[in-house]
C-alpha positions as CSV (number, residue, x, y, z in Angstrom):
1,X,-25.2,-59.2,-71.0
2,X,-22.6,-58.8,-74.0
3,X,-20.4,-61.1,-75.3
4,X,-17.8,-60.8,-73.3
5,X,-19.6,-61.1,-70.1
6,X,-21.1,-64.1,-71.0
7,X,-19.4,-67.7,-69.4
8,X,-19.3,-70.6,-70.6
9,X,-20.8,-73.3,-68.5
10,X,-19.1,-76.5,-68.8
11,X,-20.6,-80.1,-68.7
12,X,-21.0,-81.4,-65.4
13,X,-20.4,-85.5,-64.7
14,X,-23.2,-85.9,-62.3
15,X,-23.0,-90.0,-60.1
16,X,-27.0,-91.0,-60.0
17,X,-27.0,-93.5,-57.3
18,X,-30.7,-95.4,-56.7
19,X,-31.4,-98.6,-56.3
20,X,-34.8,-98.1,-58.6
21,X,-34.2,-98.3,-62.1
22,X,-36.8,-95.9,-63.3
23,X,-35.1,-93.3,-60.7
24,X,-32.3,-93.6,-62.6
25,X,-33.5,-93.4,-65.7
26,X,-35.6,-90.3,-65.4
27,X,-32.6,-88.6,-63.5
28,X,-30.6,-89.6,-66.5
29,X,-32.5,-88.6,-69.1
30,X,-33.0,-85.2,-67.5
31,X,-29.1,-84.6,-66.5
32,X,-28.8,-85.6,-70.3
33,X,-31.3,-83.1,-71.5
34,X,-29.7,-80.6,-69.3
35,X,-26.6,-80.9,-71.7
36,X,-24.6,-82.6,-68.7
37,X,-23.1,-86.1,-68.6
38,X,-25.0,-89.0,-65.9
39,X,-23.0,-91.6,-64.7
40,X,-25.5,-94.3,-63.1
41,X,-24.9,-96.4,-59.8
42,X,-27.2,-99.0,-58.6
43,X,-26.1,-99.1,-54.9
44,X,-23.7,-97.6,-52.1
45,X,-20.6,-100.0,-53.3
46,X,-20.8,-99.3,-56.5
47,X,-21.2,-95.8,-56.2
48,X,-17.5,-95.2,-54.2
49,X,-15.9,-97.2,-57.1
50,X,-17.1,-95.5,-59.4
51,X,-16.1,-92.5,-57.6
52,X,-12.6,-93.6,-56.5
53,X,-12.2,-94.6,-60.6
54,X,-13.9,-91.0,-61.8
55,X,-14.8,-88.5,-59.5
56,X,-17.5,-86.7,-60.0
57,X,-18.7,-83.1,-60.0
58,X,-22.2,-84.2,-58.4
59,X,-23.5,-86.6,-56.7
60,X,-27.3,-87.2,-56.4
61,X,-27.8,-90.2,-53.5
62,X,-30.6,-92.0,-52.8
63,X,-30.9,-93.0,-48.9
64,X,-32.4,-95.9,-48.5
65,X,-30.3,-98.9,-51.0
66,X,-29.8,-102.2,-50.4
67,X,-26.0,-103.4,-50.0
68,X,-24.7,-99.6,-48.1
69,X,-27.4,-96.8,-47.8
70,X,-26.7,-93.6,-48.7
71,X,-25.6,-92.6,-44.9
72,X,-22.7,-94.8,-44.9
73,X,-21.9,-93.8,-48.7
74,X,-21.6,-90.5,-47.3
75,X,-19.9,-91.2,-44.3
76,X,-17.4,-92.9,-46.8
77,X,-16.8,-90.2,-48.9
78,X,-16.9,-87.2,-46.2
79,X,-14.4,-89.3,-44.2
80,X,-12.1,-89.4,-48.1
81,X,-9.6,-86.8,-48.5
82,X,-10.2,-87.8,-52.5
83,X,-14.0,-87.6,-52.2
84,X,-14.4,-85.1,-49.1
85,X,-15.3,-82.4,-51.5
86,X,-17.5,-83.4,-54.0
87,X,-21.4,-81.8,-53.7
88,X,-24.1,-84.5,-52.3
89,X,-27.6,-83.9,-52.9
90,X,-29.5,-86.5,-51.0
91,X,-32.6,-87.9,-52.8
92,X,-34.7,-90.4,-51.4
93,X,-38.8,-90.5,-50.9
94,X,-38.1,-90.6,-47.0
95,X,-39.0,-87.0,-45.5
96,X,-38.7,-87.5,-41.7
97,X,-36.9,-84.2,-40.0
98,X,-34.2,-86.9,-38.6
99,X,-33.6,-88.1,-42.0
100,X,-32.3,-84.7,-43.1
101,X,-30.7,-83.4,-40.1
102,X,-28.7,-86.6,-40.3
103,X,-27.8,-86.6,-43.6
104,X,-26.8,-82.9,-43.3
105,X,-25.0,-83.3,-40.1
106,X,-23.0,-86.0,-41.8
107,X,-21.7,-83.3,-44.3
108,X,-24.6,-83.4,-47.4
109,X,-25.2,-80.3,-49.1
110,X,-28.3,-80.7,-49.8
């Protein structure tokens, strides 16, 4: 790839919402080392205002918080015309079939 073929690949703001501090700090430190920009929640709540305040590009959400789980935080935003859009990637130590078909079903990308 020459020069001119090559893109440049902007900085991404990437919302890490966990309720486990060292989740959050691992997935920071790697979004950092990844030359992209983490913005930390510690539950549901918090996460929408954040996201109402700045929106982000990403969004990597934990399912099971205290306060509103990750299904309701995405039933929030998917239901948003402001927040409809934004990429979810669900992450959560839960692997049941029904977790991910619901999280999908409720309009997670991954």
């Amino acid at each position: 790839m020459d020069k001119k073929q090559k893109t440049k690949i902007d900085k991404a703001t990437i919302l890490v919402v966990d309720d486990k501090e060292i989740n959050r700090d691992v997935l920071r430190s790697l979004i950092t080392t990844l030359g992209h920009v983490p913005i930390l929640a510690e539950n549901g709540l918090s996460a929408l205002t954040q996201m109402k305040n700045h929106p982000p590009d990403l969004v990597l959400l934990d399912i099971l918080m205290p306060k509103m789980d990750g299904y309701k935080v995405l039933g929030h935003m998917k239901g948003d015309s402001f927040l409809c859009n934004i990429p979810v990637i669900m992450i959560s130590a839960v692997y049941e079939m029904e977790s991910v078909v619901r999280c999908i079903e409720k309009g997670a990308d991954d």
